[in-house]
C-alpha positions, 0 to 999 in steps of 0.5 A: 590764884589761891592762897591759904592758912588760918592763923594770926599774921606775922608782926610786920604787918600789925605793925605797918600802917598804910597812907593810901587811898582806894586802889592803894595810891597817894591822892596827887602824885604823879604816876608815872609807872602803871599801876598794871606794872606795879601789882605784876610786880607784886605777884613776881614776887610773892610767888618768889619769896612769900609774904613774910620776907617780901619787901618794898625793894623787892617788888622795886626790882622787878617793877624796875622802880626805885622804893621811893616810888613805892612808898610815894605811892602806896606809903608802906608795905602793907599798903601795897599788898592791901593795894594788890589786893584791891587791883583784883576787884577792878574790872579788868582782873576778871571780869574781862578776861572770864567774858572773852573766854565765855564768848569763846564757847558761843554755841555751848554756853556751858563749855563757855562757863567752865573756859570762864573759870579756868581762865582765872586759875592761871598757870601751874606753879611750882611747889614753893611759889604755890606755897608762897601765895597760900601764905598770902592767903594766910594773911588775908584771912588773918587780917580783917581789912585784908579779909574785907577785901577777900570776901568782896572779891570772891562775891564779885567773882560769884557774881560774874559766874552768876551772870554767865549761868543766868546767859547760859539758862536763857539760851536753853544750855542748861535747865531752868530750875537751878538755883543759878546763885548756889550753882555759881558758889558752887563752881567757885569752891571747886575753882578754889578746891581743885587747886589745892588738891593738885597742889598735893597731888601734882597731876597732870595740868591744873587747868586740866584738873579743873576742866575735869571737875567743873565739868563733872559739876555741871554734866547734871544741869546741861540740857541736852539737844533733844531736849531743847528741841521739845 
């Protein structure tokens, strides 16, 4: 989901310090509450209430912890958004659920390339929740160490996209002159672009809005059946 703004971050959080390692946990703790449960949680409630009046004990409600198990964790609340941020580089944030929607399509590469993308839009949301997440990423392109995270996970996604073009170029989908790494930068700004404009402009779905502008991008490279027949 994308998230916007430019300017510096509020104060808490040049304030807060975070006792975590990678991935947001204390070495050594028990974890006796998933990780999943927890960032679930985080997303809850930031889309609830933003970044700015989010706290430990909100994000314990709807994870149904107590704030100590939070803190044992993740040591404050800028450690569990770093945390939270962190979570969307594992594997398992997009990799696997861009590849299932890829293989849904297996007979038009293409089609599978654009269902990879829309499943890492999410739902459509309401105005104040999409508000509160472009105030997530407001901080996160303030803040150095959370902007670090941010520039690792959009090259990660890249990266994937990259290698469903380069499955889609060998099966004859789509012409063999691209640029497959330019392409794939490509399709992520129209990702990212597409959800702020319907954002604005609240058209239709969003999942459709991006459907629509992905499939205007990659109509020119698609190589079509006669084609692959010479």
């Amino acid at each position: 989901m994308l998230r916007s703004g430019l300017t510096a971050p509020p104060a808490p959080f040049n304030n807060e310090r975070a006792v975590i390692n990678w991935g947001g946990q204390m070495a050594g703790r028990p974890r006796t509450v998933s990780e999943e449960r927890i960032m679930a949680a985080v997303a809850s409630a930031v889309g609830r209430v933003g970044p700015v009046r989010l706290t430990l004990a909100e994000v314990a409600r709807d994870a149904e912890v107590s704030t100590g198990v939070l803190v044992q964790r993740y040591g404050s609340k800028r450690g569990l958004l770093l945390a939270f941020i962190g979570s969307g580089l594992a594997q398992r944030a997009f990799h696997v659920p861009m590849r299932a929607a890829f293989a849904e399509a297996p007979d038009d590469p293409v089609e599978g390339v654009i269902r990879a993308v829309a499943a890492t839009v999410g739902p459509d949301r309401s105005p104040d929740e999409f508000a509160n997440h472009l105030a997530f990423l407001h901080l996160e392109l303030a803040d150095e160490e959370f902007r670090t995270l941010l520039g690792d996970y959009a090259r990660a996604v890249q990266a994937e996209l990259a290698r469903l073009l380069r499955t889609a170029v060998a099966a004859g989908a789509i012409s063999e002159d691209i640029d497959v790494d330019a392409l794939a930068a490509a399709l992520d700004s129209v990702r990212n672009g597409t959800q702020i404009t319907w954002a604005m402009t609240r058209t239709g779905r969003l999942a459709d809005a991006v459907r629509r502008d992905l499939t205007m991008l990659l109509d020119p490279y698609r190589r079509r059946a006669e084609e692959t027949k010479q």
